[in-house]
C-alpha positions, 0 to 999 in steps of 0.5 A: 787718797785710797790706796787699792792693792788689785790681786798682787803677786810678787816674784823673785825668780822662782819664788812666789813671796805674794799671792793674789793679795787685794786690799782697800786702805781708806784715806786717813785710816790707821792700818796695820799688817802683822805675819811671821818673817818672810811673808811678805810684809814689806814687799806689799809696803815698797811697792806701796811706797813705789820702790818695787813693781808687782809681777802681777796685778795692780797698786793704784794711789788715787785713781791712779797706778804708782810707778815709782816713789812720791813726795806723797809717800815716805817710808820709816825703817825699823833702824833711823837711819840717821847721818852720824856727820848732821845735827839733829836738825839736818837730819830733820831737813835731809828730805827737803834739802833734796827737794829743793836745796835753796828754799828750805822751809826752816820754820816748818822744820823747827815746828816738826821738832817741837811736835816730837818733843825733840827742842832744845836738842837741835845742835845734837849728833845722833850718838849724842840722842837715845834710841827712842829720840833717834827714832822720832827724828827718823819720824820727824824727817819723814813728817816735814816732807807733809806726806799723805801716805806714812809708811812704818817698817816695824819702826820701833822692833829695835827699842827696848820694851818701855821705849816701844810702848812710849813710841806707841802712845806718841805715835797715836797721839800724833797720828789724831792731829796729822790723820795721814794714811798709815800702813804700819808692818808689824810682827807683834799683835798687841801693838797691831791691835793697839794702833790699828783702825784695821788689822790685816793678817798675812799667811806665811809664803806666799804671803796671802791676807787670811785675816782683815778686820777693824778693830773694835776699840774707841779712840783714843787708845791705851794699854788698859784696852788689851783687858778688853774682851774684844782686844782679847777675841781680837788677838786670840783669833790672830794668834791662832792664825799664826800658829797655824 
């Protein structure tokens, strides 16, 4: 399923916050998206996710141009988002309780919940959970959906440095066994490089892609590779982007 992002400008009144932005995400591929605030990150990620429709241009799922948001495609904030009044396991249900309120696939929420490592923790209030674990529900709520497009709105900006590079590794360890399309916002370069089969580079606004690149590395990844000499030219040649 590629998505295809065809010269895609975005208005907002007067303000002009993407310009001409194209881009090719292959089926399966890892893709990261790293800029400053405000350049228009996750502008480009709600109108993949069909929740924003460009001014200009095109955004195309498969052949096909996307109208609105899908069963295809789910979104993971950087804030969980999760319900204070459900357990854990309702949080992880919601999607499909919404879907189809009669038929929930409880089995397949209950196999979600052990692949993230959140068994035994079912009966749980998100107050009850820390934060790394309320960002794998969020995770989970959006894995049980079994969509082909993952959509990550910088999802772990909020947790604590450990906490984030423990999410990283899970999040790649899960991504080798599911192989959705990922397009994942960012503003940190290690954690672009880290995750990334490509990452892109956007200007400040209006937001342009300066730089798209794959990244050099083997799978599977770790934070040993950021010694690497091509992890280094990599985020040397994004830092100076930035800077700029």
């Amino acid at each position: 399923m590629p998505i295809e992002i065809k010269h895609v400008c975005k208005n907002f009144g007067a303000l002009r916050a993407l310009d001409d932005v194209s881009l090719l995400i292959e089926d399966g591929t890892f893709v990261t998206v790293l800029g400053a605030s405000g350049c228009g990150k996750t502008t480009l990620l709600n109108m993949i996710a069909g929740l924003s429709a460009p001014s200009l241009g095109r955004v195309v799922l498969d052949g096909k141009p996307i109208a609105g948001p899908g069963p295809d495609r789910v979104v993971v904030f950087q804030q969980p988002g999760l319900y204070p009044w459900l357990n854990l396991r309702d949080n992880v249900a919601f999607g499909l309780r919404m879907r189809s309120p009669r038929r929930i696939e409880w089995t397949r929420v209950d196999e979600v919940i052990a692949v993230m490592g959140l068994s035994g923790f079912e009966a749980h209030r998100p107050y009850e959970l820390s934060g790394g674990m309320q960002q794998r529900v969020a995770l989970a709520r959006a894995l049980v959906m079994s969509p082909r497009v993952l959509l990550m709105d910088e999802p772990f900006a909020a947790l604590d440095a450990q906490t984030r590079h423990n999410m990283q590794r899970f999040l790649l360890d899960l991504w080798e066994k599911i192989r959705a399309t990922v397009v994942f916002i960012t503003h940190d370069i290690d954690e672009a490089i880290l995750l990334g089969d490509r990452v892109v580079v956007m200007s400040a606004r209006p937001g342009r892609i300066v730089l798209e690149k794959r990244v050099p590395l083997a799978r599977p990844r770790d934070w040993e590779m950021s010694l690497d000499p091509a992890f280094i030219a990599l985020k040397r040649q994004a830092m100076d982007i930035l800077a700029g």
